[in-house]
C-alpha positions as CSV (number, residue, x, y, z in Angstrom):
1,X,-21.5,29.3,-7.8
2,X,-19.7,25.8,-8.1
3,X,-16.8,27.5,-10.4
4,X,-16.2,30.3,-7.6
5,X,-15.6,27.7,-5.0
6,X,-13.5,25.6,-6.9
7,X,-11.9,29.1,-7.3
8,X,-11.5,29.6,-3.7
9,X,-10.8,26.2,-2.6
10,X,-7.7,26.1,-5.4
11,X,-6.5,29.5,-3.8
12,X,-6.3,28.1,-0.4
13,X,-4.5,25.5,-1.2
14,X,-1.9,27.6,-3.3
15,X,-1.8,29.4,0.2
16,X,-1.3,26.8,2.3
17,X,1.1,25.3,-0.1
18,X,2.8,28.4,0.0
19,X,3.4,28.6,3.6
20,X,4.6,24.2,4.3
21,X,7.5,23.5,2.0
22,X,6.9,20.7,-0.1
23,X,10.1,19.3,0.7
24,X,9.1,19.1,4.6
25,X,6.0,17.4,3.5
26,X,7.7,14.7,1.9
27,X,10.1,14.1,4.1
28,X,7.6,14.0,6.6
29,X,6.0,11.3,4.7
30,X,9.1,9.7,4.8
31,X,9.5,9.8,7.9
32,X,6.2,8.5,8.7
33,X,7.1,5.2,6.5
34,X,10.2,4.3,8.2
35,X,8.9,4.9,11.5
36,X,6.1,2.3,10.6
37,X,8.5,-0.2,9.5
38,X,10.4,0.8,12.5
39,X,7.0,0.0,14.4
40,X,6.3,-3.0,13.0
41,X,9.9,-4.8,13.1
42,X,9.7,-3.5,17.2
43,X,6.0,-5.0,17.4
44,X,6.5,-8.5,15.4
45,X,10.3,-9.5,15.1
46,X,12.1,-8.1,18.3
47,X,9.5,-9.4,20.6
48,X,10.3,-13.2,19.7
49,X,12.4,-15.5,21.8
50,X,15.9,-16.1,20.6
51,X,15.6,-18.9,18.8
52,X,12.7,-17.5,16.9
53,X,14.1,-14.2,16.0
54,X,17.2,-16.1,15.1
55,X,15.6,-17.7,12.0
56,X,13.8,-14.2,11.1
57,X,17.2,-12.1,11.6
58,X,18.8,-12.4,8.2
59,X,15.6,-11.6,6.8
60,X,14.4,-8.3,9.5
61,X,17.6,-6.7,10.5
62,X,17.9,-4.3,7.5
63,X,14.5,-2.6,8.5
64,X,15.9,-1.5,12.1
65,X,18.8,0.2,9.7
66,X,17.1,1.3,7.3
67,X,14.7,3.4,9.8
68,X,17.8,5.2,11.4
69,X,19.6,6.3,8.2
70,X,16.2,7.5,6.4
71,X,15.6,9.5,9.7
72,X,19.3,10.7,10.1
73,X,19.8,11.9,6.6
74,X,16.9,13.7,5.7
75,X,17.7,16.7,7.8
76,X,21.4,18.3,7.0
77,X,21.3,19.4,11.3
78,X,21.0,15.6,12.0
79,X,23.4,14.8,9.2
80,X,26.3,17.1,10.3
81,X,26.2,15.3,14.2
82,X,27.5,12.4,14.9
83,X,28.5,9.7,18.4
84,X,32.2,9.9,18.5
85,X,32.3,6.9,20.6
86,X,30.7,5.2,17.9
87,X,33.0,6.9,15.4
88,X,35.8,5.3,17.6
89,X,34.8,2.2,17.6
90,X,34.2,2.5,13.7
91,X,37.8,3.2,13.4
92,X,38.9,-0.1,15.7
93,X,36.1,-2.6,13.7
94,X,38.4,-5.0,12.1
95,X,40.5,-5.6,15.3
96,X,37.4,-6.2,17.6
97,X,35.9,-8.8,15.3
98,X,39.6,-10.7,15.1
99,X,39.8,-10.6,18.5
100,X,36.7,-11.3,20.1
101,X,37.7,-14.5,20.5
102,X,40.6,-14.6,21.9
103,X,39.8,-11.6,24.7
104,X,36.2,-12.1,25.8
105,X,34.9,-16.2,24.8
106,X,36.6,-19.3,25.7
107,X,35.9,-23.1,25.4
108,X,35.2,-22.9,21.6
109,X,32.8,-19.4,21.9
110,X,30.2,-21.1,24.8
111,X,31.3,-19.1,28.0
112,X,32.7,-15.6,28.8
113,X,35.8,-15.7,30.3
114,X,35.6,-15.0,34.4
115,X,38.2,-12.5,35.5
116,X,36.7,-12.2,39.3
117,X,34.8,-15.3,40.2
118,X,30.8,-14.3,41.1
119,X,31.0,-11.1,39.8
120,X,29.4,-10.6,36.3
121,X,28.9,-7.1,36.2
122,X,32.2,-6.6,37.1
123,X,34.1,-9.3,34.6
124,X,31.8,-7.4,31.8
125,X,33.5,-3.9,32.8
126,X,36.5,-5.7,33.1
127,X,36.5,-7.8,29.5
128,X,35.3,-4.7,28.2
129,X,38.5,-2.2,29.0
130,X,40.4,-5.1,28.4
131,X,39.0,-6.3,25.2
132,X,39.2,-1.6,24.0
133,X,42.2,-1.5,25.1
134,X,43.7,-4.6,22.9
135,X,41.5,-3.9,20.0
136,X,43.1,-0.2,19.9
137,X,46.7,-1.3,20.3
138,X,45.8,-3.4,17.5
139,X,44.6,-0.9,15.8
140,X,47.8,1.2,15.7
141,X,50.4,-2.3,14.7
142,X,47.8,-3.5,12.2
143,X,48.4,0.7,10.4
144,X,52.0,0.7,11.5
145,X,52.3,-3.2,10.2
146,X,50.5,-2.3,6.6
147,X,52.5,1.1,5.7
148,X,55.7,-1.1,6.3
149,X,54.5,-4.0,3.9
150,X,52.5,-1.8,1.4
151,X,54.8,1.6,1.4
152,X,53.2,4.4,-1.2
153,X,56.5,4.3,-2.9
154,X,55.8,1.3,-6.1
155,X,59.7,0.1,-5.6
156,X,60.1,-0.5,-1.8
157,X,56.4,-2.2,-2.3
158,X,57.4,-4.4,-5.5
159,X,60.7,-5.8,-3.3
160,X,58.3,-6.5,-0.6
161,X,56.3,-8.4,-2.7
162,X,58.8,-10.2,-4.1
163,X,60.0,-11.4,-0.5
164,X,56.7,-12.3,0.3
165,X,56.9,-14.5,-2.2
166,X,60.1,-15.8,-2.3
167,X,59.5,-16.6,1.3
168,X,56.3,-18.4,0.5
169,X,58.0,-20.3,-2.0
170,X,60.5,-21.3,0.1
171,X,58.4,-22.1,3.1
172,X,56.4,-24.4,1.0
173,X,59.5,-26.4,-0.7
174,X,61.0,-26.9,2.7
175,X,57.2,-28.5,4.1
176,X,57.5,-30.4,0.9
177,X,61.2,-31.9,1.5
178,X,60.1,-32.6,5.2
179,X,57.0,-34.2,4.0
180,X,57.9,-36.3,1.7
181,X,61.4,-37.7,3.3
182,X,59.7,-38.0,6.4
183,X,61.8,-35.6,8.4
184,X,59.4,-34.4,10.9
């Protein structure tokens, strides 16, 4: 009597394993980890006050991360779609991060710079076209800039080198000769 339900029990299970992929049950699992981590980072690290999660955030910030791309690449549907904003702003990285400073901080990175005086909301919209607008441009000079210094063809990039460095050369004997004869 024991056997037949072993029997029966074992055929069930073929069944049921038949009918749920084992792939979506792993991935499900998966799934169910990094939303925990996900749950706990939200629960006992974003919570904190600044200062607090300031010391933890070296530390914590992978697990936020790590929680979205698990998620997004287990499933070829979620793989395939993407934010073109944020595919935009991918593009225009470099040039936001150089400029920051000089477009949106000012007296040494403490305060935002005030376009309208009293108006926050509106300086933010403001800074914000300003700042797109600026890091874009840049964008385009800083690809337009490299092609011209680092063409694909190995001569015209070889004499650019060498000017480069005939002009650093140059630059740096004439700050010696001024330096040391006390011309400036």
């Amino acid at each position: 009597m024991r056997s037949f339900r072993y029997v029966e029990a074992e055929l069930n299970s073929r069944r049921w394993f038949g009918v749920v992929d084992v792939g979506s049950v792993v991935k499900l699992a998966v799934v169910g980890v990094a939303a925990a981590l996900l749950g706990a980072w939200l629960a006992l690290v974003f919570p904190r006050d600044k200062y607090a999660y300031n010391r933890l955030h070296p530390y914590t910030s992978w697990m936020p991360i790590v929680a979205y791309v698990v998620a997004r690449n287990l499933w070829p549907a979620l793989r395939c779609r993407y934010v073109h904003l944020f595919a935009w702003l991918g593009k225009i990285t470099l040039e936001t991060y150089l400029s920051q400073l000089h477009i949106l901080l000012q007296s040494n990175a403490k305060h935002l710079i005030a376009y309208i005086a009293g108006y926050p909301l509106l300086n933010f919209a403001l800074a914000t076209v300003v700042y797109l607008t600026a890091s874009y441009r840049l964008f385009h000079v800083t690809t337009e800039f490299s092609a011209f210094l680092l063409p694909r063809d190995r001569r015209l990039m070889l004499r650019n080198v060498g000017i480069f460095v005939f002009l650093i050369v140059v630059s740096t004997a004439v700050a010696w000769f001024l330096r040391t004869f006390d011309v400036a």
